[in-house]
Each structure stands twice: as C-alpha cells, then as structure tokens.
LUMKOL-16493 format. One record per residue (C-alpha): residue in three letters; x, y, z. Coordinates in steps of 0.25 Angstrom, whole numbers, plus 5000, padded with zeros to 4 digits. Layout:
% residues N
AlaXYZ/...
% end
This chain:
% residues 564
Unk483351526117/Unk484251496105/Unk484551366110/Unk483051336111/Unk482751366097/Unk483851276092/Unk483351166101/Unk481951186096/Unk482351196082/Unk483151076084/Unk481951006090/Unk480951046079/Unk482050966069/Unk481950856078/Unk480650826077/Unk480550876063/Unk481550756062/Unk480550656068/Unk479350676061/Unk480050646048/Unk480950526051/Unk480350456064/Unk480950406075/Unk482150466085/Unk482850416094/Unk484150456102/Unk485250496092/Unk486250416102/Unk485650276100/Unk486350176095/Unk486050146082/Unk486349986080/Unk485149966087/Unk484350086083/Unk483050046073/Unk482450156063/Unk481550186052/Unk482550266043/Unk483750166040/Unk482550076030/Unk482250196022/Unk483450226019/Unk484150116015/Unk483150076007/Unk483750175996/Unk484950146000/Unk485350085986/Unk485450235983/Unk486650255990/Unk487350135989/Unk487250095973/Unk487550155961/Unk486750105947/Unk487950015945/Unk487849955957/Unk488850005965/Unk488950005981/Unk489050165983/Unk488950205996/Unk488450355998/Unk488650446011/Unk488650566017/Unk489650606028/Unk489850746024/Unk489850876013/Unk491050906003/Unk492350876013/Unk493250996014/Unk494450906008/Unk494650736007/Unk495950766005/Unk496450676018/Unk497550776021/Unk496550876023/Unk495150816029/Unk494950846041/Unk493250816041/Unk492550706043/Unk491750706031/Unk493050706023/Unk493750596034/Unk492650496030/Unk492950516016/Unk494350506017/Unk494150386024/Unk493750296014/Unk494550346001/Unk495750346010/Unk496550246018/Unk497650286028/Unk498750186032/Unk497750156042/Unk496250146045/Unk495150126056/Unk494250006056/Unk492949986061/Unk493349986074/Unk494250096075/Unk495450036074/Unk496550036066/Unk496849966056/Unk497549946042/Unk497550046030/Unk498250076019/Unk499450016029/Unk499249846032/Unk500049876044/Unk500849966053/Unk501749966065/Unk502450066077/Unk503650066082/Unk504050056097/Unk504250206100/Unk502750236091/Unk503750326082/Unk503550256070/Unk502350206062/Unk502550106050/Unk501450076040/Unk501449966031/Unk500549996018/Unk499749896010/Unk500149835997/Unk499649885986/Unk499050015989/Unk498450095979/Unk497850235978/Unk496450235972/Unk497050275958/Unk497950145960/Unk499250195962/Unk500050135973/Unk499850185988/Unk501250185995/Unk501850226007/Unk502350356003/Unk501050385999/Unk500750396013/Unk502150496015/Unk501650576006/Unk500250586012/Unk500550606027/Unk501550706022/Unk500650786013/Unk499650796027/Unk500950876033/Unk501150966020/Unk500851106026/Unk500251146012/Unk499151036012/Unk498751086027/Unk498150956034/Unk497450986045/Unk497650846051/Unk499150846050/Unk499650876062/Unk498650776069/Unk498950656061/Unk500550676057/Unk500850766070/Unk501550656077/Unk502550596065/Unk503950646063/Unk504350766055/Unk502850816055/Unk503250946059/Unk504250966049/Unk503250906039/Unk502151016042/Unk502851136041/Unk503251066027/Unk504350976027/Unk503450856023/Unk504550766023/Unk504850756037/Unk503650686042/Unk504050566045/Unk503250456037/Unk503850376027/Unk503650276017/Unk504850166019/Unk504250076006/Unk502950085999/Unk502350006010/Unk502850066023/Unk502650216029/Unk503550256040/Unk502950356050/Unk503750416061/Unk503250496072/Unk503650606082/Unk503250526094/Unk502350416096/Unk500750426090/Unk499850326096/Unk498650366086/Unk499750386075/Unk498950246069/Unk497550316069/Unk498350446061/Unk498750346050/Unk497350286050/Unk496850456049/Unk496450486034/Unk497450626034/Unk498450526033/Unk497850456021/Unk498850426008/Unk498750545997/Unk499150525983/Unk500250605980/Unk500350625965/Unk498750655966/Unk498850775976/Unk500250815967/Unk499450815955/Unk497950875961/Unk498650965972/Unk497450995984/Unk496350955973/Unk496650825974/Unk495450785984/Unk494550875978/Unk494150775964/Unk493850605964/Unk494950615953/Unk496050675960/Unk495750595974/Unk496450485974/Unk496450395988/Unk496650265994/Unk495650216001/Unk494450125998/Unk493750215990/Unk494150325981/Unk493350465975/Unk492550435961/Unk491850545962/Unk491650685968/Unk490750785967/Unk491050885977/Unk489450935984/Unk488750805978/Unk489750665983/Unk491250585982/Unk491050465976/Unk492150355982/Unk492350235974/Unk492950105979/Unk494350115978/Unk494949975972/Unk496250015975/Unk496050015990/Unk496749875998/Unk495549856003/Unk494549865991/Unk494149725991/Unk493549776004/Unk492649895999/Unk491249865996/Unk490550005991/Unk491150035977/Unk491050185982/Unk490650285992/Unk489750405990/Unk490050525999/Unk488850635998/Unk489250766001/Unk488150816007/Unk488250926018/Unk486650946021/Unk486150836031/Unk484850856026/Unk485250816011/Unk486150706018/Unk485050646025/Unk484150666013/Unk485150566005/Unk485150476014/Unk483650456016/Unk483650446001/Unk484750336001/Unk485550435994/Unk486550416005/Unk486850286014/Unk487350366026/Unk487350516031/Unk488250596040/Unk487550706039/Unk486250696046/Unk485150806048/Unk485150836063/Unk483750856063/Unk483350716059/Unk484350646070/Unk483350616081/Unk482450556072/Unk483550456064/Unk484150426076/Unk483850276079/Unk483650246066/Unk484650136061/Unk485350226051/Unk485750346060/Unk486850336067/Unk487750406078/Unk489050386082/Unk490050436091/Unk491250496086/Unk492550546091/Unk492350696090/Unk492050836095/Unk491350946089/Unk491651076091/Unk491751206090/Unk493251286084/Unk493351446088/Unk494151516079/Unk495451546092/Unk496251626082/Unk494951726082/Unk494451816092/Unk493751796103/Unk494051626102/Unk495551666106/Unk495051676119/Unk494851536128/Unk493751616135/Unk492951646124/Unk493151506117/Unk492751416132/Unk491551536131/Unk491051476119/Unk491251336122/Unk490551356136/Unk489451416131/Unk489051286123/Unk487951196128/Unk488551056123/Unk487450966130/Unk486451066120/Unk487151066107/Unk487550896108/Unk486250856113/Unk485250956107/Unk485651006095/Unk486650896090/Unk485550816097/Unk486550696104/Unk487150676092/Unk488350746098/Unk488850746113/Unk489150866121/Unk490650886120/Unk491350916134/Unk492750896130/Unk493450926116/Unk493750786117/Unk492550686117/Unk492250536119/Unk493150436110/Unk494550496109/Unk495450396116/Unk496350436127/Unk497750386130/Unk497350276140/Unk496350236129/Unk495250306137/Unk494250416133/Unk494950536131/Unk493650616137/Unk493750536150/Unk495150606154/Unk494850766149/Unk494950866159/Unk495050776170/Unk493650696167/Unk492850796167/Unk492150866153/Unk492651016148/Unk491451066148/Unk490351016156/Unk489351026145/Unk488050976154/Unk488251126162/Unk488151226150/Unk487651346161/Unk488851336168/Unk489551336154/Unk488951446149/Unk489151536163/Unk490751486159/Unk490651526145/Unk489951686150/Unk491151686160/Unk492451656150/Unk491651736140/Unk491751866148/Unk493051826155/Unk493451846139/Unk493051966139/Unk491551946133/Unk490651966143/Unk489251896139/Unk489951906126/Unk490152066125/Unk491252106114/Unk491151946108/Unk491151956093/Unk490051896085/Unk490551746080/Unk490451656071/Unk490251506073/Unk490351426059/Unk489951296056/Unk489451186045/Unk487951166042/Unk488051016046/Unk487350936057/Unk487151016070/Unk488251116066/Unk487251236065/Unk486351196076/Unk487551206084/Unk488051346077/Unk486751396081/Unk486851356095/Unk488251406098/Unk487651556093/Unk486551516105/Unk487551486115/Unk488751576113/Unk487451706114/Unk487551666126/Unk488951716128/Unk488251836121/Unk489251786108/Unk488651806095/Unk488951706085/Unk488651676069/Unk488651546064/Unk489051516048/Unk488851386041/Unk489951356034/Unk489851236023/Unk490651116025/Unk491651126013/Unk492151256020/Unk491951246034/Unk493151176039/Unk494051256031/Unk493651386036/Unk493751316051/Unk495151276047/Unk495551406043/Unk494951476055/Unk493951556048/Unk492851556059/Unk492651596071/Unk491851466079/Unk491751346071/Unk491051206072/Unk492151116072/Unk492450946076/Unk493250826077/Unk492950686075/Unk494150606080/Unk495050546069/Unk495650426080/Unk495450426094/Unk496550496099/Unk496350616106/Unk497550686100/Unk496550686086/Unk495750796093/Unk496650866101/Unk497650896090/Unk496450996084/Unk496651096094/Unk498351096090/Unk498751216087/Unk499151176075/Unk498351056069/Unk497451076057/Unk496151056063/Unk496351176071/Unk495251246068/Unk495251336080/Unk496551376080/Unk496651356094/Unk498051356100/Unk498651336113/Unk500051296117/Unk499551196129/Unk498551136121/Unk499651116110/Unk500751066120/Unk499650956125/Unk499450906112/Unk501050906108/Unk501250806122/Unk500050716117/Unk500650686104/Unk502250666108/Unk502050606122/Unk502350456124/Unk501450446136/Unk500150416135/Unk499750496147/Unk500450596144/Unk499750596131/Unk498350596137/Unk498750706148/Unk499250816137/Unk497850776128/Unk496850796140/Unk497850926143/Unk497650976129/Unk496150946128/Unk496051006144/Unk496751156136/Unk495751156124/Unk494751146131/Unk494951256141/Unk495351346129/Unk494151296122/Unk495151286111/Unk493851216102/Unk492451196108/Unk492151056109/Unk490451046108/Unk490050896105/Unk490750766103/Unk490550686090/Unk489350586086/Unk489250526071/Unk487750526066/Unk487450476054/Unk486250406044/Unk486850276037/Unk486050166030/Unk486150016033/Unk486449996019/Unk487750026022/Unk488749906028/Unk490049896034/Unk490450056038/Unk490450116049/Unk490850236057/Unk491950276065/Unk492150366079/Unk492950466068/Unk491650496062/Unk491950426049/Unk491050316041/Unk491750196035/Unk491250166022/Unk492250106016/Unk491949966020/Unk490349976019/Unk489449916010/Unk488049926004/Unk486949836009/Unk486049785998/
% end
C-alpha cells in the first residue's frame, strides 16, 4: 500500500510539474534535437549570470552545497571534484574526447617493463601567487597523499601501485618512489606495471600543493580564498561559505591566453527548488540540482539535459554493526528491492536498474564492456523478477535466524535531502516491512554526511560511485579492506586476494579473471547494494559555449565562453 501512495504522491508532482511549465516528454530523449519553450525565457536574463557592472565575463553555476573539503588530498565528492578541476591542473588531463592529454607536463614516456613513468614539466610554471611550480612540488604532493596523518582516502587507489607505498603509508614518506631528477623531470617508479597509471596522473588527488602554504596554514589552508593557493586556470577570489566561491582567471596558468571567462561563480545552493529558482531568474547559467518534480515537464526542452555516466548508486551497510555482519541478512535487504520500481518510477528513468555492482562504461581488459563478461553473462540480480526476489530475501532472512523479521532490531537508514535520495529512503522502509524490518530514516545535511559515513557512524547509508577513468580497478578497489572509501567496512580475504592479483599480474587475462572473481564474491556477500547506475541531468543555458561534460560526471568550464 506504501508503495501506492509514494507512486501516487509522485504522480500528483508530476502533473503539478505540467500545469506550470508546459510540455513533457521522455526524459531519455536526446537533447540535440529536442525543441522547447523554457531555454528562451531564460537566456533572456542570462546577462545576469554572465556580467558583472564592469563588464566582466563571470560565469555562475551550481553543481552542489558547501563541499566537505577542496583540499585535493582529501575530496572524495563530485561537487568538490568539479571544483577542483578547474583551480588545479595535474601533470596530465582529459580532453573533450576523453582522452589523454598534456597538463602541467608537455610530455611523458614509459619504459619497456611499464616500471617507470617519466614526466616532463612545462617551462615556466607558476603557482597562482606567482612562485615557480617545479617538479618537487609534485614530490611533495604525491607524498603528502601517503602521510598517515593527512588521511587521504584515495590513496591507496591512486599510489597503490608505485614503489615504497607501503612503507610510505605507515609513514616513512620518503620511500615512495617519485622523484624529481631536475626542476622539469619527476621520476616515478612502480611495484609492477600500471596500464591506467596515465589516468591516476591525470586524477585531481594527485594535483600539486604548495608546501610552504600548507607549512604556514596547517589543515586551514583550503578553507579561506587567502590561504588557497592553486595552479590551475582559475584561482579562489572570494568565498563565502553558504552563499558562493568566486574563481578568477588565473594569469599565471600556461595556458591563460586560452581562458575566456574572467571568473567562475559557484552557488552553493543545496535546495533544488532555490537552484531552480536561480536559474529561471538568470541568477544562474546552469543547474546540477534539479527539482525532480518538475523533470517530466523540462524534459525535451533544449536546456535540460541527461547524460550517462559511469557510476553506481548504492546502498553501504554498516558490516562492523549487528545484524549487517551477516551475508544473509545483507543479500535479504538487497533482495527485497524492486530496482525496475525505484529507477523507473521514483527516479522516473533518469537512472537505470542496477543488476550488477558494475554497470555500463567500465572498460574491460580486452577493451570490451566489462558488464558483458560478469558472472558468466548473465545479471546478479534479475531485477525484472522482484517476486521471486522478494520470496529469496523471506528465505535468507529466516535462514539468519529472523523469521518474517522476528528478533530484527529497529534500523536506521540515513541519507541527504538531495534529488531522489528521500523518496528512495521512504521506499526502502516500504520494502524492508516486508521482511517485517522496521526502519528509520535521518536526513543528514550534506557538510556532514559524508563524514559521519566515513566514520561508520550509521547503520544503512545512501552511498555511490561515479567512475574517475574507465578502469574497473577504480570501483572495485572501494570494497578493499583497507581503501578510504570503504564506508562499509566490509572485509573478505578472497575478495582482497582478487583484487591483489589484478593490480600485480602481467597478464591481461589474468587481470580480467581475478576482477570478474572479486566482483562474482561481492556480490554474493552483498558486501554493498548496488540499486541504480548513474545518469547526469542538468538545466544549462545556451549562453554558455565551448564546455562540456564528461562520463566522470564533471562540467568543463574552463574553456567556455558567454554568448552575447
């Protein structure tokens, strides 16, 4: 009956939707060739967004609420990632069409055994305070991400795989193998060979700090614009934590000559209703944050958009808590999902019903879709036959000891008030009553919900991945017992040993077999619960030229223009 109402409530927005903004269409259509009636009304007061009175080109968007952190050690959000992307530069990027290409360093080679990476650095870099960039700046930096005391979560994923990094974690910083040869040149040797290793130097956890800042300001220093010196194109004029962060052009940058806005606004708005409302204003020039309810009647219009990305949204149990130690009890709760219901009715086909933990776009070894070879062809979970699911979830459920859920404690399922996040809180009380689970939802704002999933202070959590490269090693590695990003704690030996023969074997079968086998065990111990794979939506006005967006669920900015 639950489910009904949230269907019908759902529906009631819908049309609500309708009568105030016109047309709807399906929210899968492509946009190129979609025609609308909103776009016109906004960009007519686009010159609010996009001048200032002294005739500046500012460009100002919204792609998320006060981050947790920008420090680049520490991000681990996409809201912070797209920051990050434009007021720093790694030695390497990624263009328009995904590929790689030159950064901070003009070049770069291999040698024959793939053991060592050599990059060679611009002339002339500068910080944004005009200091000179070297090499060593890099040193310093990839080290830092080891430093047991700063905590990167990222660090094993991206530095796993070079020399010394085991020593270095447990503190001995100077024995990861990365150095800088002359001002120009850094020297990187690995473990064993790294076939992705070019997309980890192109990754922003691997962005240059400046020391003497971080020496002087400790941990503060990526909290103020004074304090928050970068290297990218644009640098931080102005921030006022709640309200925006103004980045300016960066005239230091190689590449300035190139940059056409003199600054990007950011508008740290976490309501998609206040978002939305900035944008038809012409506050705001593009969206993130779009209010679900008003979806099927923007979609067609030529300013909303949906794109796929590379990414899974699920769900972390807490497996260091009771009852989620059990796999039972965690495949129970997965089981008793209807994926088909919550991607095509609540998230209404902006997402897609997730079958696998890994979903479309991470690339095999064979350079072949990754899904196409999980569990022998064939989907985890056969989410078009919830029944038969749901009778699977009753059974481990009283084979755990819970028998229509007899002795279960009450639980608490905890989420941010963003998008479909609630809607789909709401549900999962629904469906696990039918296992006779009680469970409590707490809305937890942004600033402190990713730390308190971190730490592990919840029981079941809203969690996700959008893919950083291709690589299927970028998701995987989540589930490691000891990466960062392990907000499930979940541990298993086998799963672990998989994921050890992926990253040090030569062979690229090999490599493939071990990543399908650890994939194969976290899905049978439901070590997280995979829900729905990744689409981007968005509102963006036609004013803006040259960005675009990539399958990593970042917007780049730093090459757009204005139109008149």
């Amino acid at each position: 009956m639950k489910k009904k109402v949230i269907a019908l409530l759902l529906a009631v927005t819908m049309v609500v939707g309708l009568t105030a903004c016109g047309g709807g269409a399906d929210t899968q259509q492509s946009t190129d060739n979609a025609q609308g009636t909103e776009s016109s009304e906004n960009t007519e007061n686009a010159d609010a967004a996009g001048t200032t009175a002294g005739g500046e080109k500012i460009l100002s968007v919204q792609v998320g609420p006060d981050p947790e952190t920008i420090d680049p050690a520490l991000n681990s959000a996409v809201d912070g990632g797209n920051m990050l992307l434009h007021s720093f530069e790694c030695l390497l990027t990624v263009d328009q069409e995904g590929k790689l290409a030159p950064g901070q360093a003009e070049s770069w080679e291999t040698s024959e055994d793939g053991l060592t990476w050599t990059f060679h650095l611009r002339d002339g870099l500068k910080w944004s305070d005009g200091s000179d960039l070297t090499a060593n700046d890099f040193v310093y930096s990839w080290k830092r991400v080891c430093d047991p005391m700063v905590a990167a979560p990222y660090a094993e994923t991206v530095l796993g795989m070079v020399a010394g990094f085991s020593d270095a974690i447990g503190g001995n910083l100077d024995a990861l193998q990365v150095e800088a040869t002359d001002d120009k040149t850094l020297v990187v040797t690995l473990s064993s060979p790294c076939s992705y290793f070019g997309s980890l130097a192109a990754f922003a956890t691997l962005s240059p700090v400046q020391q003497a800042t971080i020496d002087a300001n400790g941990d503060a220093w990526a909290t103020a614009a004074e304090t928050y010196i970068s290297n990218g194109p644009f640098y931080i004029s102005e921030w006022v934590p709640g309200s925006h962060i103004l980045m300016s052009k960066n005239t230091n940058y190689w590449n300035a000559d190139a940059i056409k806005l003199d600054g990007i606004k950011w508008n740290l708005i976490e309501d998609a209703n206040a978002s939305y409302s900035a944008y038809q204003t012409g506050e705001v020039l593009m969206i993130k944050d779009v209010p679900t309810e008003e979806i099927p009647s923007l979609s067609g219009n030529s300013d909303f958009f949906v794109d796929p990305i590379i990414g899974t949204y699920y769900l972390s149990l807490n497996t260091q808590r009771e009852p989620f130690t059990d796999a039972r009890v965690r495949k129970a709760l997965s089981l008793a999902i209807d994926r088909e219901y919550v991607a095509n009715t609540l998230m209404q086909g902006t997402y897609s019903p997730a079958s696998n933990f890994m979903g479309p776009g991470w690339v095999d070894t064979d350079g072949s879709q990754f899904i196409d070879s999980a569990n022998g062809g064939q989907p985890y979970i056969d989410t078009a036959n919830y029944e038969a699911n749901l009778e699977e979830a009753k059974q481990l459920l009283a084979d755990a000891g819970y028998p229509d859920g007899e002795g279960f404690p009450s639980i608490t399922y905890s989420t941010n008030d963003a998008g479909y996040h609630k809607v789909v809180a709401e549900y999962l009380q629904e469906a696990w009553a039918q296992l006779g689970i009680d469970c409590k939802v707490d809305i937890v704002e942004w600033a402190s919900f990713t730390p308190m999933r971190r730490n592990g202070d919840y029981d079941a959590s809203r969690n996700g991945w959008v893919g950083d490269y291709s690589d299927p090693s970028n998701m995987l590695d989540l589930l490691y017992s000891t990466n960062g990003n392990n907000d499930g704690k979940f541990s298993n030996a086998e799963y672990d040993a998989a994921i050890d023969v992926s990253r040090t074997t030569l062979d690229a079968a090999e490599r493939s077999e071990a990543l399908h086998t650890a994939e194969d065990i976290l899905m049978e111990e439901a070590g997280c619960v995979p829900v729905a794979y990744y689409n981007d939506f968005w509102l963006q006005s036609d004013k803006i030229t040259g960005s675009w967006h990539s399958p990593y669920g970042y917007w780049y900015f730093m090459y757009a223009d204005i139109a008149e």
